[in-house]
Backbone as a ProteinNet text record, in pm:
[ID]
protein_1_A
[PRIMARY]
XXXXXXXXXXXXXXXXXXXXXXXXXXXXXXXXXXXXXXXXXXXXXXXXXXXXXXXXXXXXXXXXXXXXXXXXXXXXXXXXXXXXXXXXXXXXXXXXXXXXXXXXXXXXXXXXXXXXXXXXXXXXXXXXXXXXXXXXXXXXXXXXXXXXXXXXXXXXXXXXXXXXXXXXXXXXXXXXXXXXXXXXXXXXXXXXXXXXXXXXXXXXXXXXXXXXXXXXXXXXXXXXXXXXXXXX
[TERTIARY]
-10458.1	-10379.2	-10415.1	-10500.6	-10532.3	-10369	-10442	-10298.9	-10381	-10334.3	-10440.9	-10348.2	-10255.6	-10194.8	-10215.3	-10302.8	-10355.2	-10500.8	-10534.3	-10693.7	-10694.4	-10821.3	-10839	-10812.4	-10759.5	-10695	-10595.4	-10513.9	-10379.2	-10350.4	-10264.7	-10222.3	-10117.9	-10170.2	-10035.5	-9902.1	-9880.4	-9736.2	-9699.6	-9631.7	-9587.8	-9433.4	-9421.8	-9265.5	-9217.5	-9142.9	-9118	-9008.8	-8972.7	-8821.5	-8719.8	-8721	-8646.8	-8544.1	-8412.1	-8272.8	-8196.9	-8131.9	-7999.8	-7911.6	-7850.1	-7647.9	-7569.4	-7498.1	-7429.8	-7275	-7234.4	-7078.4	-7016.1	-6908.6	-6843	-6909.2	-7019.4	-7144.2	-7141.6	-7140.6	-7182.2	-7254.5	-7403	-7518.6	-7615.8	-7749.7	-7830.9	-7910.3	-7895.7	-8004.4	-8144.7	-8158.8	-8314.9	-8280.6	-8369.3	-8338.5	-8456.7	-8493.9	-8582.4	-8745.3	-8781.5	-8881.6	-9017.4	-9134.9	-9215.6	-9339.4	-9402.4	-9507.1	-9609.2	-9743.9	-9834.4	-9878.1	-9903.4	-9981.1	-10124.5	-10268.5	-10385.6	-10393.4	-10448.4	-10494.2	-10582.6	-10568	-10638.3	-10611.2	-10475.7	-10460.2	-10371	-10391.3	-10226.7	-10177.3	-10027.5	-9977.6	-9805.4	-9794.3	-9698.1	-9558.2	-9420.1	-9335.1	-9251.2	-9273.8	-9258	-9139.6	-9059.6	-8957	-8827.6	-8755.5	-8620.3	-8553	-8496	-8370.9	-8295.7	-8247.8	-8151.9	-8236.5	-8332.7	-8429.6	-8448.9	-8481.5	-8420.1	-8513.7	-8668.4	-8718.8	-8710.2	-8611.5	-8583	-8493.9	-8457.7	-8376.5	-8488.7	-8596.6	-8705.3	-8776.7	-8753.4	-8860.6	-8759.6	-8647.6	-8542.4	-8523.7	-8591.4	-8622.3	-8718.1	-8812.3	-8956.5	-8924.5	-8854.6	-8869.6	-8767.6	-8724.6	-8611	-8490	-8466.4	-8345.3	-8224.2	-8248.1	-8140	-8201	-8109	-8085.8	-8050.6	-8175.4	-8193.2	-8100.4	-8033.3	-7917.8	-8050.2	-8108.4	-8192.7	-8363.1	-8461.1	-8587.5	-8638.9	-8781.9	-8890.7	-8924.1	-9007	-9092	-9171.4	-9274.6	-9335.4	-9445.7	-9461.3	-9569.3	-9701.8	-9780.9	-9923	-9869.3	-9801.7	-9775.5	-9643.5	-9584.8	-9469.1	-9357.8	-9248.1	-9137.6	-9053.1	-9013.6	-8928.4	-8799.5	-8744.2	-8601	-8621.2	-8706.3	-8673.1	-8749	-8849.7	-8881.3	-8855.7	-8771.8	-8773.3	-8861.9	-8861.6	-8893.8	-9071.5	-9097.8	-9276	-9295.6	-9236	-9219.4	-9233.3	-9168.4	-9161.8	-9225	-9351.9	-9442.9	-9525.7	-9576.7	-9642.6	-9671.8	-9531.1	-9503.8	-9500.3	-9469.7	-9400.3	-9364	-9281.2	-9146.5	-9133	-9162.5	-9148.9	-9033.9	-8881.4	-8784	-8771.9	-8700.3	-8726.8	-8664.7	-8501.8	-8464	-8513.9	-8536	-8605	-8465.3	-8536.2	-8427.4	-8518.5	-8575.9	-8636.4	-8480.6	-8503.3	-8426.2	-8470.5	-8377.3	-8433.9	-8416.1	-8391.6	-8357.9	-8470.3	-8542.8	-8665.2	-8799.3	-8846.2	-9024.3	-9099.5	-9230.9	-9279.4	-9345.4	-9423.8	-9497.2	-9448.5	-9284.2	-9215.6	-9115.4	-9143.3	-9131.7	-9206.7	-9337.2	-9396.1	-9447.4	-9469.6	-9455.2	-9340.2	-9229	-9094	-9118	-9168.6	-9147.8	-9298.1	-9402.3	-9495.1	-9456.4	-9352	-9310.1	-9221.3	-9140.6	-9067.3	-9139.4	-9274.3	-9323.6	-9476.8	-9468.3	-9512.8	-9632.8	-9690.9	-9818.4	-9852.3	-9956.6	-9950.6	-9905.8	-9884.9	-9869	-10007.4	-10087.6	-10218.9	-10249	-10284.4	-10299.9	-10231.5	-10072.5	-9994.6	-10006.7	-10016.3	-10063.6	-10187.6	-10285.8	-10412.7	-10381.5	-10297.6	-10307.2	-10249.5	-10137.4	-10025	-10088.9	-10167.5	-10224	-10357	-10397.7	-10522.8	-10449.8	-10353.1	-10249.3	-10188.8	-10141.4	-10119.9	-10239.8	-10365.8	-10422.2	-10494.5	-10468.6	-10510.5	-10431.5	-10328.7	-10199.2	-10193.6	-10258.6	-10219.1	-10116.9	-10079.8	-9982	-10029.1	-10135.7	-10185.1	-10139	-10145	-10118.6	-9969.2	-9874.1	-9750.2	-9658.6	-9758.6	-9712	-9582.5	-9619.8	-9458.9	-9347.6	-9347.1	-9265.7	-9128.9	-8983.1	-8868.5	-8905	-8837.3	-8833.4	-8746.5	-8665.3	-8581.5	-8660.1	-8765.1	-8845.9	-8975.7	-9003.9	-9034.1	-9011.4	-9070.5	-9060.6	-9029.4	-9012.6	-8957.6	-9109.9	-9244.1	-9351.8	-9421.6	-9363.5	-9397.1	-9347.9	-9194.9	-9166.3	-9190	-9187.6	-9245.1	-9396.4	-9499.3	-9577.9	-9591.6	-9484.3	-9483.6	-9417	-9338.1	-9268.3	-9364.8	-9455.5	-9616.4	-9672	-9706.1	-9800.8	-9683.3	-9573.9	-9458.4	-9515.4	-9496.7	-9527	-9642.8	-9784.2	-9851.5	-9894.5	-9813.8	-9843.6	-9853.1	-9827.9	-9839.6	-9938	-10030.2	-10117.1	-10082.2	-9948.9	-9918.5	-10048.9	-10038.2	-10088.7	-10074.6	-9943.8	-9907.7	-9800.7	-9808.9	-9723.5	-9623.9	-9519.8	-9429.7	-9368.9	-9439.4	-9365.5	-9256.5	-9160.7	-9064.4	-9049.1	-9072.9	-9080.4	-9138.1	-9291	-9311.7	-9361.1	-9358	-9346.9	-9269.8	-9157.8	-8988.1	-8985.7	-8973.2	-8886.1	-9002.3	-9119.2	-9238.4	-9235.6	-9327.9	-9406.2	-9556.4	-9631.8	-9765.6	-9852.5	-9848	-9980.8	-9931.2	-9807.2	-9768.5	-9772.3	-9800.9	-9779.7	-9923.8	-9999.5	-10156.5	-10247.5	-10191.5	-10217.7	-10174.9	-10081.4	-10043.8	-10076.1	-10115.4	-10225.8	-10304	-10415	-10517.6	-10528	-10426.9	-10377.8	-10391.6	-10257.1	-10290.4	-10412.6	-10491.4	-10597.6	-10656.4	-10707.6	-10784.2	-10744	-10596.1	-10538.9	-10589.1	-10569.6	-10623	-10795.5	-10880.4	-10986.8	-11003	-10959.5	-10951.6	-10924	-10874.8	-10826.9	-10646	-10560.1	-10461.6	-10410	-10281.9	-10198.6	-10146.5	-10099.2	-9980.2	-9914.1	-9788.2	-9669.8	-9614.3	-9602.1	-9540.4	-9411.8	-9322.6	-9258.6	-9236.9	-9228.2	-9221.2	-9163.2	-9107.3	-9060.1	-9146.5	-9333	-9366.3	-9465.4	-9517.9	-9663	-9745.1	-9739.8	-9906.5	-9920.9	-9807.9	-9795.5	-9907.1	-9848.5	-9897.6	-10009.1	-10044.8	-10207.3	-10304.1	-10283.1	-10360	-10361.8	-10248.6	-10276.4	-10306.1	-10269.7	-10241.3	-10352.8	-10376.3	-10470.6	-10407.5	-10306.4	-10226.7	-10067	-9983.7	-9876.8	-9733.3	-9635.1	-9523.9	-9397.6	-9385.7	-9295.6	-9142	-9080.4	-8938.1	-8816.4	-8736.1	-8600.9	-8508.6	-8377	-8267.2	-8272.2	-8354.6	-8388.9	-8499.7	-8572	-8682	-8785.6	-8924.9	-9033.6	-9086.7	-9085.1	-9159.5	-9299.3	-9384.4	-9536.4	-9572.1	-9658.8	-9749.6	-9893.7	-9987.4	-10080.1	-10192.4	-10311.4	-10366.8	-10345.6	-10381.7	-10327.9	-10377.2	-10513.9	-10583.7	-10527.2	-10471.4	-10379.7	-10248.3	-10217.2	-10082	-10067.7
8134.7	8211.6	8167.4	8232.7	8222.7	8172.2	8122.9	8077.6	8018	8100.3	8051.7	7936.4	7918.8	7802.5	7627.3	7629.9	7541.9	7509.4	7406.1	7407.6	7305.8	7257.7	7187.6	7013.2	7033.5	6832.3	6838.5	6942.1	6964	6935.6	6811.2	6764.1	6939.2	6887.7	6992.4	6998	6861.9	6827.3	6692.2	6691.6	6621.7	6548.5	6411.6	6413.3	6322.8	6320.8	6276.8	6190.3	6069.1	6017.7	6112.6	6137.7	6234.3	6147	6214.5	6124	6251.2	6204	6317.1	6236.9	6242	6172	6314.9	6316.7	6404.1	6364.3	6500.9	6454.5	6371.2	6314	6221	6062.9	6087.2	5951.6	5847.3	5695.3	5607.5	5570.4	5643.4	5596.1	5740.6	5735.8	5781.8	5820.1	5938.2	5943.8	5946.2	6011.4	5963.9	5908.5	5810.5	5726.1	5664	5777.4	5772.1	5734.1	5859.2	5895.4	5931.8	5846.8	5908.4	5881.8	6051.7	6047.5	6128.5	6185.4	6274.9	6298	6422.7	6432.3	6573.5	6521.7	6578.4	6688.5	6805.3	6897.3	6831.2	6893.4	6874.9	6749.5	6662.3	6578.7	6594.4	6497	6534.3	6347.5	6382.8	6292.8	6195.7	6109.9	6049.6	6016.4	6100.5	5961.7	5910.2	5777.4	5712.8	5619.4	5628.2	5495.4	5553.9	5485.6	5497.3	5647.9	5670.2	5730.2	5713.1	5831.4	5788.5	5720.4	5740.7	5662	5736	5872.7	6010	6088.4	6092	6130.6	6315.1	6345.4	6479	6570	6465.7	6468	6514.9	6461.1	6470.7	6615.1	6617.3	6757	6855.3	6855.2	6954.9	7011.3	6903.3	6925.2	7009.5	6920.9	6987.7	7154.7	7177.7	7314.2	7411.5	7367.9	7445.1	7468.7	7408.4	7409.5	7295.6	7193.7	7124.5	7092	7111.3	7108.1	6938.3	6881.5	6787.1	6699.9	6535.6	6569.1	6524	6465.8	6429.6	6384.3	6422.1	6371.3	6576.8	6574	6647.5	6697.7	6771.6	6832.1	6939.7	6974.3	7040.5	7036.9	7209.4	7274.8	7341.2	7295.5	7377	7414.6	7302.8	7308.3	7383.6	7452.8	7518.2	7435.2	7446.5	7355	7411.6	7325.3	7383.3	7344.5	7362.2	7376.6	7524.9	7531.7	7629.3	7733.4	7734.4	7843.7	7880.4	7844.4	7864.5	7938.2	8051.5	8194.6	8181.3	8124.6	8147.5	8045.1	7918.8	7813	7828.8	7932.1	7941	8023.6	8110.3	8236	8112.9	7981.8	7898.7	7755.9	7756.2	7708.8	7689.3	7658.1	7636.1	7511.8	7576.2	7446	7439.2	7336	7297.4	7204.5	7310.5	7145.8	7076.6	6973	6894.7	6943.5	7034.4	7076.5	7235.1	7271.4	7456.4	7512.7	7601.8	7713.8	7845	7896.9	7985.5	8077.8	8222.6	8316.6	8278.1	8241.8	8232.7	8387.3	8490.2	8611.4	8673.8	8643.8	8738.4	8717.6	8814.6	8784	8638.4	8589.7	8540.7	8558.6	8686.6	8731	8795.4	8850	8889.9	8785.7	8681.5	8551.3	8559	8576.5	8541	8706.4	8834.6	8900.9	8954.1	8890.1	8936.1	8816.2	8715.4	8654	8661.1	8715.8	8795.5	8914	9053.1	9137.3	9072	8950	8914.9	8862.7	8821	8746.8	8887.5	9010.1	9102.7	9116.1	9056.2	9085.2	9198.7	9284.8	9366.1	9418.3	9473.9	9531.7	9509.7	9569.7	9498.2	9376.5	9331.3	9228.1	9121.8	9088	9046.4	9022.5	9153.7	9190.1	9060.9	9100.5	9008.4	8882.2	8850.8	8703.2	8594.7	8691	8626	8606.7	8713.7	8695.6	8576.9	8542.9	8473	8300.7	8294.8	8188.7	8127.8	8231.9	8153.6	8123.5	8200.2	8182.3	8030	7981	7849	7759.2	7813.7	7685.2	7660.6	7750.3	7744	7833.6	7904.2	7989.4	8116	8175.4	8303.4	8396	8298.2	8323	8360.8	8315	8353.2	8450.3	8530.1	8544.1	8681.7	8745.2	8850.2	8805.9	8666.9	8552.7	8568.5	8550.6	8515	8410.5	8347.4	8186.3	8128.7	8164.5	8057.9	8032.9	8086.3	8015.5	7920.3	7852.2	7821.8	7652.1	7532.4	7402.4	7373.6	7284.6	7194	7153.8	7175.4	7091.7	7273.4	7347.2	7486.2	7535.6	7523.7	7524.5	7519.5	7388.1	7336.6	7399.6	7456	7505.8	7621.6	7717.5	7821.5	7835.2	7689	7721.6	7660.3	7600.7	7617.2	7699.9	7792.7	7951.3	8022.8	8009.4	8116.6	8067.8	7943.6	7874.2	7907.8	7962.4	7961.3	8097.7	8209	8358.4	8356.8	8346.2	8375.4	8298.9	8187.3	8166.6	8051.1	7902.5	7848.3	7792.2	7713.4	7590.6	7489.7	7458.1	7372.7	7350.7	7306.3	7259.9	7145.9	7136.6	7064.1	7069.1	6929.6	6904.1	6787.2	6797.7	6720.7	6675	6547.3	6467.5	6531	6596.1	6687.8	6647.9	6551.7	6509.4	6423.9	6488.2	6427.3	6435.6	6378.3	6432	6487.2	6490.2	6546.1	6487.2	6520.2	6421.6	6373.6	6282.7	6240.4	6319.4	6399.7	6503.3	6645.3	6682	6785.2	6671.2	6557	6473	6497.2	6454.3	6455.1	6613.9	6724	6826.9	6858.3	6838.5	6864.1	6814.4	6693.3	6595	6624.1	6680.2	6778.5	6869.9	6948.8	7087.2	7078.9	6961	6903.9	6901.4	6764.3	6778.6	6875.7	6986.7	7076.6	7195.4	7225.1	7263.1	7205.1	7071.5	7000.2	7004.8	6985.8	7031.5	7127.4	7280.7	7429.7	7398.1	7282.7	7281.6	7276.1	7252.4	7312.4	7159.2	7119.8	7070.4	6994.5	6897.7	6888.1	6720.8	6791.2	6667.9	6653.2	6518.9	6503.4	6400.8	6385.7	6311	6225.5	6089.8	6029	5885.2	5876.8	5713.5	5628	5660.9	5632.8	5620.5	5432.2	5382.7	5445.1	5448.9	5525.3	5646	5695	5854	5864	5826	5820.1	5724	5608.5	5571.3	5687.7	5734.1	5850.8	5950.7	6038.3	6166.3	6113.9	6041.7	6053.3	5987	6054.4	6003.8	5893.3	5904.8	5804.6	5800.7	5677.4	5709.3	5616.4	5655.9	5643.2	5576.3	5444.5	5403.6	5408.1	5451.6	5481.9	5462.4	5364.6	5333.4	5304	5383.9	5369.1	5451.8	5513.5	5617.3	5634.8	5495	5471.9	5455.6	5482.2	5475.6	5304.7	5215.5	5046.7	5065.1	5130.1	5117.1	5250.4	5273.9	5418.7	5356.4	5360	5313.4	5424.7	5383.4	5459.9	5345	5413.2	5337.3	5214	5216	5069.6	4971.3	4975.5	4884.6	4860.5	4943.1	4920.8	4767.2
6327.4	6231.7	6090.3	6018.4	5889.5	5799.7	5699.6	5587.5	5480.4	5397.9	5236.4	5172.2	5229.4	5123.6	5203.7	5345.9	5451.7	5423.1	5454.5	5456.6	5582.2	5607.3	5784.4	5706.9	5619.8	5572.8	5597.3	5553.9	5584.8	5736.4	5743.9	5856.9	5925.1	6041.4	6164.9	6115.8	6121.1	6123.5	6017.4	5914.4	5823.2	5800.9	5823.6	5867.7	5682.6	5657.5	5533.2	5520.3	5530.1	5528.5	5619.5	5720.2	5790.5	5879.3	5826.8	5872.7	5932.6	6041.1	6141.8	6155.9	6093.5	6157.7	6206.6	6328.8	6391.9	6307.4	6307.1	6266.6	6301.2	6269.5	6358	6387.1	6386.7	6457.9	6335.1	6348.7	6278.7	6271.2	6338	6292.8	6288	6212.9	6241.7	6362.1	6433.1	6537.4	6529.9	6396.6	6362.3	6172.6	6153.9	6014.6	5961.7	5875.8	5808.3	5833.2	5899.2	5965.1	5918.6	5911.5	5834.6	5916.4	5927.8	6006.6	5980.8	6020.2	6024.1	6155.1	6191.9	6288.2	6228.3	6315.6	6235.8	6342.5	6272	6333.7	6445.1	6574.9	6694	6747.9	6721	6799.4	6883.3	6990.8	7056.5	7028.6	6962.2	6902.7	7015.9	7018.3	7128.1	7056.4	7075.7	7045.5	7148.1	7185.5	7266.8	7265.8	7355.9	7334.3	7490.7	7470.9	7556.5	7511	7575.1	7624	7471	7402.9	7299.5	7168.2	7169.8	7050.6	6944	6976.3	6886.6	6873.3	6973.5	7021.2	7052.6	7091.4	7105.8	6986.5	6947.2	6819.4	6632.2	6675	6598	6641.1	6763.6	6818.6	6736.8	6802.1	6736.7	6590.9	6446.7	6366.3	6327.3	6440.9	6365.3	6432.7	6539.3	6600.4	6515.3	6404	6336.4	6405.1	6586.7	6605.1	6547.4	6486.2	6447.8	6287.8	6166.3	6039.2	6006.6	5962.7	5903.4	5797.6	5792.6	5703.8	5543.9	5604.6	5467.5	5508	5380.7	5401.7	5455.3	5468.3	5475.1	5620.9	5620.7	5780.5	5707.9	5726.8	5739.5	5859	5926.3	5994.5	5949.7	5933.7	5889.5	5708.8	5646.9	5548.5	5483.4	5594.9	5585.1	5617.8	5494.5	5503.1	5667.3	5686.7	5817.6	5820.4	5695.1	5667.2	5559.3	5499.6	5381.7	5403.9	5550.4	5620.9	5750.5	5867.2	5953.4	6024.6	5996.1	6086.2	6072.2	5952.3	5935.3	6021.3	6050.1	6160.6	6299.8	6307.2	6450.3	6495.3	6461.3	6429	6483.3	6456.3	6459.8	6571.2	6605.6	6719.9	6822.7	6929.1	7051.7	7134.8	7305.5	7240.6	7421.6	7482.6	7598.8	7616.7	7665.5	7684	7756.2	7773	7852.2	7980	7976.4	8054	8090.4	8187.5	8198.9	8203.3	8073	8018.8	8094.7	8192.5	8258.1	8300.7	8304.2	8339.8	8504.8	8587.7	8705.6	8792.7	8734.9	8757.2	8768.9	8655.3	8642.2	8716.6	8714	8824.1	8719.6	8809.6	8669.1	8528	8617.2	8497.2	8404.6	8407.5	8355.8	8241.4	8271.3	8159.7	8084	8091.8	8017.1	7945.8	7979.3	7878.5	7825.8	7839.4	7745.6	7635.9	7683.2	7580.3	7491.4	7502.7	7445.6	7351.1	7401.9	7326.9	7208.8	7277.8	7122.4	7020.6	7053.1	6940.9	6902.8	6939.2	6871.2	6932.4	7049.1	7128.2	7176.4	7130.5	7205.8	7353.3	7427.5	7545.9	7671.7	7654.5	7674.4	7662	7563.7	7544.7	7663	7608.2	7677.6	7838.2	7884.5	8030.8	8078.1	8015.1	8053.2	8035.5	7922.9	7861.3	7946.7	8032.4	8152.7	8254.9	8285.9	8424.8	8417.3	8308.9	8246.6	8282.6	8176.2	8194.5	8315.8	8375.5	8528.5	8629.3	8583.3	8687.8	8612.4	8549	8487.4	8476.1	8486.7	8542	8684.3	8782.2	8922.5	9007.4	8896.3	8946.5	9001.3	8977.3	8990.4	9101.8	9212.4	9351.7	9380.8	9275.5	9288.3	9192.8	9092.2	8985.1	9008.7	9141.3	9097.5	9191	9228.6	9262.9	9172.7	9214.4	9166.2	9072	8934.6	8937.1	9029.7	9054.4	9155.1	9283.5	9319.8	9414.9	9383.4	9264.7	9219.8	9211.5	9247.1	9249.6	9114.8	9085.3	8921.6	8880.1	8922.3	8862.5	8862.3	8943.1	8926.6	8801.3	8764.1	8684.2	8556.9	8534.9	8387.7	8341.7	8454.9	8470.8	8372.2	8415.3	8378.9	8234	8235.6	8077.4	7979.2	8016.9	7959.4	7919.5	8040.2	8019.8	7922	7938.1	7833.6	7698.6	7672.7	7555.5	7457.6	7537.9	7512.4	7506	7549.2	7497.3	7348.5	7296.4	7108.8	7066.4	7100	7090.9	6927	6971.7	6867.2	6788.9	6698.5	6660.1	6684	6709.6	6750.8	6887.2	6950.9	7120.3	7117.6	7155.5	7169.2	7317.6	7319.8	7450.4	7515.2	7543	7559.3	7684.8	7704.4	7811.5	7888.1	7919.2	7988.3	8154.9	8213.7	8324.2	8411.4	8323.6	8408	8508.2	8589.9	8747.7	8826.5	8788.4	8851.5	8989.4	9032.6	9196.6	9107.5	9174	9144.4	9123.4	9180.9	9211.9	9101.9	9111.8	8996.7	8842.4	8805.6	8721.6	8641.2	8741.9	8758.3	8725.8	8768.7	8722.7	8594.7	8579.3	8375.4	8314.8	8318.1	8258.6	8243.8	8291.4	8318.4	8228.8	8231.1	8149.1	8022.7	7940.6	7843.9	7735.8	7857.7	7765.8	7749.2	7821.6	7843.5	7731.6	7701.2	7583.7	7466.7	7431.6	7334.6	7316.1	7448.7	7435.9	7368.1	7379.4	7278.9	7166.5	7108.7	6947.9	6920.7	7069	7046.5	6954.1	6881.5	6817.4	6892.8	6948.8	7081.4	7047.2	7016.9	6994.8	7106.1	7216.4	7300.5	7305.9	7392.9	7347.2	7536.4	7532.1	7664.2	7665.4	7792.3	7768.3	7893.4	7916.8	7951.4	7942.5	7926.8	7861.3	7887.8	8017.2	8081.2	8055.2	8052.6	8029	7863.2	7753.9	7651.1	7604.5	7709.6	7714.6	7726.2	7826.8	7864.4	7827.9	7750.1	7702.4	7493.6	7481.2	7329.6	7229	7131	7052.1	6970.5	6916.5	6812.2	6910.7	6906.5	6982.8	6846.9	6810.8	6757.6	6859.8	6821.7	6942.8	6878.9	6918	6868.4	6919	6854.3	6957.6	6830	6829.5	6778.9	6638.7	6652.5	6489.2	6446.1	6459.7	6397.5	6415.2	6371.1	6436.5	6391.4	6515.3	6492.7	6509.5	6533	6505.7	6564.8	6465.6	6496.1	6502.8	6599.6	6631.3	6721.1	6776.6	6868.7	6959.1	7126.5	7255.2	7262.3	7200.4	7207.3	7122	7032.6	6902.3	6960.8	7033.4	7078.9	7149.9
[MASK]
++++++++++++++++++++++++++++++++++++++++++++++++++++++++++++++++++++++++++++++++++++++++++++++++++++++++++++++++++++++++++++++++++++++++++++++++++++++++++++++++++++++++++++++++++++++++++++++++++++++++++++++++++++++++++++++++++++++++

């Protein structure tokens, strides 16, 4: 996606002193956050449970309003632009928000028509997508028949109809089995191979030895060392 006000220095993702206190709360969930991530990396933040990890994704995805400090996407503020933000995006949660109602391939071009894909287009792009996730074989399948490593699968291929810059993925091999663990891993890089962006977030070493170019370890707000896996 062209953008004359971007050039290829311009980091992906730009975090700036970035602080969240929830109402009510006596502390910061995230406190004062400062990060970069470079075009074509895939970037780690790593730590426990409650470290603020998802709390940070939520920023950068324009779903939760920052109380203080910066973000920007491909140079676009993502408090004072939302919508050009999310044109740019996409957003793997940790929990599957999948319509379990609908067929599959029908996930993934509704959520193609909302983001303005052609009709055509769309059509091919789904059937292209699953058959590269593994799904191909099941695509006018219910979701509710669908495994949890099937799952996350597909809220991948959804993710990836609009064709982001950048990927966000949140804890993306929770609750997996070995072998569904081992295939998204795979995926990943192979995304990142194409040039894709990819912010992950995990509370597991190996997990982020292996997929991450630079990894951010984070517990209680704050990021204690941003490093690549070998420095760590």
């Amino acid at each position: 996606m062209p953008d004359l006000h971007t050039s290829a220095n311009t980091p992906a993702i730009a975090v700036r002193n970035l602080t969240k206190r929830y109402p009510r709360s006596k502390t910061n969930a995230v406190d004062g956050v400062s990060f970069e991530v470079s075009r074509g990396e895939i970037f780690g933040l790593l730590g426990p449970n409650g470290a603020g990890k998802t709390t940070t994704i939520g920023v950068l995805t324009t779903a939760i309003v920052p109380t203080d400090g910066s973000a920007f996407i491909m140079n676009t503020d993502v408090a004072r632009d939302p919508i050009a933000v999310k044109q740019r995006i996409a957003v793997v949660p940790q929990q599957s928000n999948l319509d379990r109602s609908l067929k599959v391939r029908e996930i993934l071009t509704f959520h193609a028509a909302y983001h303005s894909v052609p009709r055509k287009a769309r059509e091919a792009l789904a059937d292209r997508l699953l058959e590269e996730l593994g799904l191909g074989e099941r695509k006018n399948e219910k979701v509710n028949r669908y495994s949890g490593g099937m799952a996350q699968r597909l809220m991948i291929a959804r993710a990836l109809m609009h064709a982001p810059d950048v990927l966000f993925l949140d804890e993306p091999t929770n609750n997996l089995d070995p072998q569904s663990r081992l295939f998204l891993w795979e995926r990943i890089r192979a995304l990142n191979a194409d040039g894709l962006t990819i912010l992950l977030t995990t509370h597991d070493m190996d997990e982020a030895d292996r997929l991450c170019h630079r990894i951010a370890v984070m517990d209680h707000g704050k990021i204690l060392v941003n490093d690549t896996p070998a420095e760590l």
